[in-house]
LUMLOLUM-533855 format. One record per residue (C-alpha): x, y, z. Coordinates in steps of 0.1 Angstrom, whole numbers, padded with zeros to 4 digits, always signed. Each point is the difference from the previous one (the first is absolute). Layout:
XYZ;...
END
This chain:
-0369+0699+0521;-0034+0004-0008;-0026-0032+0005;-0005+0000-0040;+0038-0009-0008;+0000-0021+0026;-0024-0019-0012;+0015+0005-0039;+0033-0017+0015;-0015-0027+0017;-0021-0010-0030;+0035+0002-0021;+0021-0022+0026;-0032-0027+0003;+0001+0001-0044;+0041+0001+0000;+0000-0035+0031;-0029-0015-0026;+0022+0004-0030;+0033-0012+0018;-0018-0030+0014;-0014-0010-0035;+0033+0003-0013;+0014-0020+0026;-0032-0029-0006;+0006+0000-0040;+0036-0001+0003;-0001-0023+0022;-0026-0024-0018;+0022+0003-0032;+0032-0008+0016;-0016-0029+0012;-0015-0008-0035;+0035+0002-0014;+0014-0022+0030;-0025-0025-0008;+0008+0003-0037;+0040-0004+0002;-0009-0031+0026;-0024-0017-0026;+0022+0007-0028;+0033-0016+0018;-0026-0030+0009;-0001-0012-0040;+0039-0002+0004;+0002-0037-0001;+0035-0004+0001;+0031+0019+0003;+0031-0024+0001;+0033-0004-0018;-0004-0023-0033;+0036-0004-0004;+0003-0020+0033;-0033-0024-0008;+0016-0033+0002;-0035-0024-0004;-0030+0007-0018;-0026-0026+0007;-0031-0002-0023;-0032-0024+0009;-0029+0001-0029;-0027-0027-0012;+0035-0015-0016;+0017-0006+0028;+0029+0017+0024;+0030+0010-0015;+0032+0013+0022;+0027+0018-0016;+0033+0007+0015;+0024+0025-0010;+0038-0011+0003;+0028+0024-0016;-0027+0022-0019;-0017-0035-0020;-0031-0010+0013;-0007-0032-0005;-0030-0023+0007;+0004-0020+0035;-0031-0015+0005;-0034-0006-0013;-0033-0023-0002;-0005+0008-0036;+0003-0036-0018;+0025+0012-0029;+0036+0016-0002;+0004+0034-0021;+0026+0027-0002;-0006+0024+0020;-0005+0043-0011;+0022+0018+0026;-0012+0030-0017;-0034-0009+0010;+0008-0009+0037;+0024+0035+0001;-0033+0020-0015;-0017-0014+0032;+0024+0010+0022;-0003+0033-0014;-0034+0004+0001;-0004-0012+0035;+0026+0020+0015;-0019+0032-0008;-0037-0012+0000;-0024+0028+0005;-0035-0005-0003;-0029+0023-0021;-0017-0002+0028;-0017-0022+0028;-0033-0012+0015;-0016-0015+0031;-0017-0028-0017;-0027-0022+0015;+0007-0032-0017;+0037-0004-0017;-0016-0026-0021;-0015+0023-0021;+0041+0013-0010;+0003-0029-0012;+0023-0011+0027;-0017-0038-0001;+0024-0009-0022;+0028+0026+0011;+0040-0004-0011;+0029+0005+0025;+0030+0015-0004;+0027+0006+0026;+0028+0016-0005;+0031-0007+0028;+0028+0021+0018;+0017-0028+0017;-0029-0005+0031;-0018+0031-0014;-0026-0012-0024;-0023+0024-0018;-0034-0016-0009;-0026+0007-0023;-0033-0015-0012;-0014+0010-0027;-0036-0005-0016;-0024+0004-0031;-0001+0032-0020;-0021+0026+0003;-0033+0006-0017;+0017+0032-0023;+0031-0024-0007;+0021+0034+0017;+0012-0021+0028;+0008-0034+0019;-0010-0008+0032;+0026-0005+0026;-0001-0011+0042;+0027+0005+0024;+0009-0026+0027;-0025+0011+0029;-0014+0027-0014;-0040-0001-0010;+0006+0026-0025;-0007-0004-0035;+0026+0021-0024;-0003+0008-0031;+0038-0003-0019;+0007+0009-0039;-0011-0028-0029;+0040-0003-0012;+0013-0011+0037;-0034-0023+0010;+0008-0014-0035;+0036-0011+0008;-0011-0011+0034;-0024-0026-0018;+0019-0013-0029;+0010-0031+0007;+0013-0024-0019;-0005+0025-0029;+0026+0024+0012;+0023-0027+0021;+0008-0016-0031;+0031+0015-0016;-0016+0019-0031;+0033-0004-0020;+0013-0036-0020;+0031+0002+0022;+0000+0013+0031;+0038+0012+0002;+0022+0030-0009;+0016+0001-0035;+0033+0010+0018;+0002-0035+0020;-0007-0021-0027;+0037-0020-0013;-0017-0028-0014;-0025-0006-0031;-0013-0030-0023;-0024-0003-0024;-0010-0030-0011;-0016-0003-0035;-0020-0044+0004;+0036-0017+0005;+0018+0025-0014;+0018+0026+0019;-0004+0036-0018;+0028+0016+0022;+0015-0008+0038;+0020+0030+0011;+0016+0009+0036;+0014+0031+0013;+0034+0011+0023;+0016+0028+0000;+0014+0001-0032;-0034+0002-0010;-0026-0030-0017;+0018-0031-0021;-0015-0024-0019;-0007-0036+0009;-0016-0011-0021;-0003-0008-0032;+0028+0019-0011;+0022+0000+0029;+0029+0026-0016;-0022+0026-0012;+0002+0034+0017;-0039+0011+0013;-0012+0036-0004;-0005+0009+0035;-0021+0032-0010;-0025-0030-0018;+0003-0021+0026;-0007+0024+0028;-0032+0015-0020;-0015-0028-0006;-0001-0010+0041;-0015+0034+0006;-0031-0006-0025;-0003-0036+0020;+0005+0012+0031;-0024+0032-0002;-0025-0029-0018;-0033+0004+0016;-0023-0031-0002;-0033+0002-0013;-0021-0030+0014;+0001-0024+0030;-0023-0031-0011;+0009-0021+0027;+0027-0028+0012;+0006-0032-0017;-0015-0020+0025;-0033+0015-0003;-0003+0006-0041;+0010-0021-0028;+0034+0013-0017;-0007-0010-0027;-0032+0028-0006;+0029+0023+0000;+0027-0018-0026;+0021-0010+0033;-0010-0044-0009;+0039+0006-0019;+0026+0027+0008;+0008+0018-0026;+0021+0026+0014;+0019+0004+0033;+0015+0029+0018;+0027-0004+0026;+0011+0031+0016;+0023+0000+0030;+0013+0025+0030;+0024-0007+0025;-0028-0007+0022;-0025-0016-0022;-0010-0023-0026;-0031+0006-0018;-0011-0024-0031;-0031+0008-0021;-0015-0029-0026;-0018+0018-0030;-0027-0014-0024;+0013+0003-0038;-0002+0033-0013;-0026+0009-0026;+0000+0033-0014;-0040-0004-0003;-0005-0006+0037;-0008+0028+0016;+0013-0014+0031;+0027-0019+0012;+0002-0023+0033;+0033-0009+0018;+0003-0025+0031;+0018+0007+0035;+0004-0039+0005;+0016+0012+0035;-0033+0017+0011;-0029-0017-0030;-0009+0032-0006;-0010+0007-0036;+0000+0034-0012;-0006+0019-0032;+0017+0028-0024;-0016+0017-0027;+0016-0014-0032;+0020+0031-0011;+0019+0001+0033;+0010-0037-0007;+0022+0007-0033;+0032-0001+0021;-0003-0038-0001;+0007+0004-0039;+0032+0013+0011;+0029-0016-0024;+0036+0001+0014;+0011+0019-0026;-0022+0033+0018;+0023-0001+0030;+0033-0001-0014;+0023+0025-0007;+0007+0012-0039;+0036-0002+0006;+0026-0021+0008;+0011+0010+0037;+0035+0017+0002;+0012+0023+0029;-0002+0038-0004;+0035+0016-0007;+0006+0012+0031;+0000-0034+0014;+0023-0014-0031;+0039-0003+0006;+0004-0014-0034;-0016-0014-0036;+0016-0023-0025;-0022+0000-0033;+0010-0029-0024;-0018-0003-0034;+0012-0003-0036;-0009+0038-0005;+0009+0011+0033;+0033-0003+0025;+0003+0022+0029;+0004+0004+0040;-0013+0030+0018;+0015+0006+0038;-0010+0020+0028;+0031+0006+0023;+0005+0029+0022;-0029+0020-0012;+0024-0008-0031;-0021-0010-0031;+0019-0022-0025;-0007-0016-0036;+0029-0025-0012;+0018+0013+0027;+0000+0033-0012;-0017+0032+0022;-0031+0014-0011;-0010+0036+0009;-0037+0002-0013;-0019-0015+0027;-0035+0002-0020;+0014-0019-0033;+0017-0027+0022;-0034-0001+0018;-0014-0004-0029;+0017-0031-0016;-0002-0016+0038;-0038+0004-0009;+0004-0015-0039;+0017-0026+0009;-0015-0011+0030;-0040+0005-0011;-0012-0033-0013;-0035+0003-0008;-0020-0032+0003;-0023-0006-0031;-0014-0031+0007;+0000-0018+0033;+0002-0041-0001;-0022-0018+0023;+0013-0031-0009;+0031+0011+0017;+0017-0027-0025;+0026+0016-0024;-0003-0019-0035;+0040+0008-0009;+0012-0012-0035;+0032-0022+0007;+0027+0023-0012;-0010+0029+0021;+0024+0025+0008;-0010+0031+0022;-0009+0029-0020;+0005+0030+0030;+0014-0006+0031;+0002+0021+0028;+0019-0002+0034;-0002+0024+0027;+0015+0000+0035;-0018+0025+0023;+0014+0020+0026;-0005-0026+0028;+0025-0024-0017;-0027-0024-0014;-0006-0004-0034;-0023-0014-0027;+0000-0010-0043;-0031+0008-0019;+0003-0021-0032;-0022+0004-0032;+0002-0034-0021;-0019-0005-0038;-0034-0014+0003;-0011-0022-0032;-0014+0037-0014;+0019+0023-0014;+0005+0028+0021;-0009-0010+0032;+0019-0008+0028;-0003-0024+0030;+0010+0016+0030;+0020-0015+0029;+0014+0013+0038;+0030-0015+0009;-0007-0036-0021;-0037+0003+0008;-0027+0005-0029;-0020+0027+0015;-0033-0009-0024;+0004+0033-0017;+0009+0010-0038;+0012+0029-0010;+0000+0020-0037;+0044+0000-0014;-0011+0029-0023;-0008+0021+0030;+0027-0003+0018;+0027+0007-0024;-0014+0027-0016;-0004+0021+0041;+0036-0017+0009;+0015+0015-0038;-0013+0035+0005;+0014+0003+0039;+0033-0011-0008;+0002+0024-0033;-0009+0026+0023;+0028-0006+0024;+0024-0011-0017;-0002+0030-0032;
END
């Protein structure tokens, strides 16, 4: 090999080893940049913990320390220096749990003085596993108004965490407080009473059978469909203002000097009674009283209209009768109409004779059964003329053996009829003409 390649070859290998071995220095510089990158990154994880097992959530700010405790899925508030009682949001304290079980900051600093975070006047909030307690402090907002904030527990880094969750870490008061007139589940509730001054508008409660009537009218039959609307619009009620507790502002700037209205609404855990100032379709709000906490709150006066609610909105338009598959058998006695229908064996009967057309037998079940209500009574005091005779009587023994007489009796005006179960005036009325004339036609057509 001549000394010129040689050399050519040498000068290659010493270019190829200078190549290799910057290679080897970037690579290894950015692997390092991307170690130190994936490190700083997993340092703004916060947290990382299991939010369904959170059983405490402990919250100290300029109003005081509140501790909540979590027993079968309801948190409830255990503890607390704040001066007044108030129903608590678990939504709120569950949106906390959330948001702390995932925390990751923006981004963090190294800061000189933590004052300047705002973290003078920092909140607390823990949340605890059993003896595992997750801790976080949070401070002022930033200067762009992108971002709260937040210290860890021995830690002298500042991070930086999203608006939404340094928001819900501050609330306070303003978020503890339930957000909704009753703090319960539609489902739960068996018990209602409105109270109109002295008067009571309606008193209902509910078993399995479904909701009955106290009160006034003790024998009509409630329309659970009404019934159970109108505790979803007050249970999904939110409130609109929080003026302050009895103790501390005078009543009677709201209209609460004299109840006008009052709400009692019960659970098989709880009782919850609400006081309300007299409605005034020109207020634009209304105020109602928790005498068991002194809080008074506020609605906006559209959302109060339910406490215009007559009893006549949550009653049923007909007289209740059991459906035909549940009825064995049904005497009708009137001076126009005489006849017994029977269910036996799968057997339908009229007079004792067999009947083959299931839909025209339904349909005079239906006739003679459908007493529409026309006017409901809330007297609950029938006005009968001395010599009155019932003018439509039915009796009908269900399937299960038990049975029950719906009785129409004359009222003082022609045509309409008081109506009675078994003996009972049920403070509803009913039309004559619009009976017989359904009952006529259905018997016609099964009977021609």
């Amino acid at each position: 090999m001549s000394k010129k390649l040689r050399i050519v070859l040498l000068v290659m290998l010493l270019l190829l080893a200078a190549v290799v071995t910057g290679y080897l220095l970037v690579d290894g510089s950015k692997r390092r940049e991307e170690r130190k990158a994936a490190e700083e990154q997993n340092a703004l994880h916060m947290f990382q913990f299991d939010v369904n097992s959170v059983d405490t959530v402990e919250i100290q700010n300029e109003e005081g320390t509140f501790t909540i405790t979590r027993d079968n899925g309801a948190w409830t508030l255990t503890d607390t220096s704040y001066a007044h009682e108030f129903l608590l949001s678990e939504s709120y304290v569950n949106s906390v749990c959330s948001y702390m079980s995932t925390l990751t900051a923006k981004s963090r600093v190294l800061p000189e003085d933590a004052v300047d975070y705002g973290f003078d006047k920092e909140i607390t909030v823990t949340c605890s596993i059993g003896n595992e307690h997750h801790t976080v402090y949070i401070g002022g907002l930033s200067a762009l108004g992108d971002s709260y904030y937040a210290k860890l527990p021995e830690d002298d880094h500042v991070y930086c965490i999203d608006t939404k969750c340094g928001e819900a870490f501050r609330g306070g008061t303003a978020l503890l407080k339930s957000p909704y007139m009753l703090n319960m589940y539609d489902v739960k509730i068996n018990y209602i009473k409105l109270e109109n001054g002295s008067d009571t508008v309606f008193e209902c409660s509910k078993d399995e059978s479904g909701w009955q009537m106290l009160a006034p009218l003790p024998y009509a039959a409630v329309d659970n469909a009404q019934m159970d609307s109108l505790l979803t619009v007050l249970t999904r009620m939110e409130v609109d203002e929080y003026p302050g507790y009895a103790e501390e502002v005078d009543p009677a700037d709201y209209g609460l000097d004299k109840i006008g209205h009052k709400l009692t609404i019960k659970t098989d855990e709880q009782t919850l009674e609400l006081d309300f100032a007299d409605y005034d379709e020109t207020d634009s709000m209304v105020y109602f009283l928790n005498p068991e906490t002194g809080q008074i709150t506020g609605i906006e006066n559209a959302k109060a209209n339910f406490l215009q609610t007559e009893v006549s909105e949550i009653l049923s338009i007909l007289l209740p009768v059991p459906v035909l598959g549940n009825m064995a058998s049904l005497e009708v006695t009137s001076e126009q109409f005489n006849f017994t229908m029977e269910q036996k064996d799968e057997e339908k009967l009229l007079d004792g004779e067999a009947v083959t057309d299931s839909t025209k037998y339904e349909s005079l079940y239906t006739a003679a059964t459908t007493i529409l209500v026309s006017e409901v009574d809330e007297s609950g005091k029938a006005d009968l003329p001395e010599d009155a005779e019932p003018v439509y009587t039915l009796h009908i023994t269900k399937t299960d053996g038990t049975d029950t007489t719906l009785t129409l009796l004359p009222t003082e005006e022609e045509g309409i009829l008081y109506a009675f179960e078994d003996g009972n005036y049920t403070g509803m009325k009913t039309e004559q003409r619009v009976l017989t004339s359904a009952l006529k036609k259905a018997l016609e057509a099964l009977q021609g």
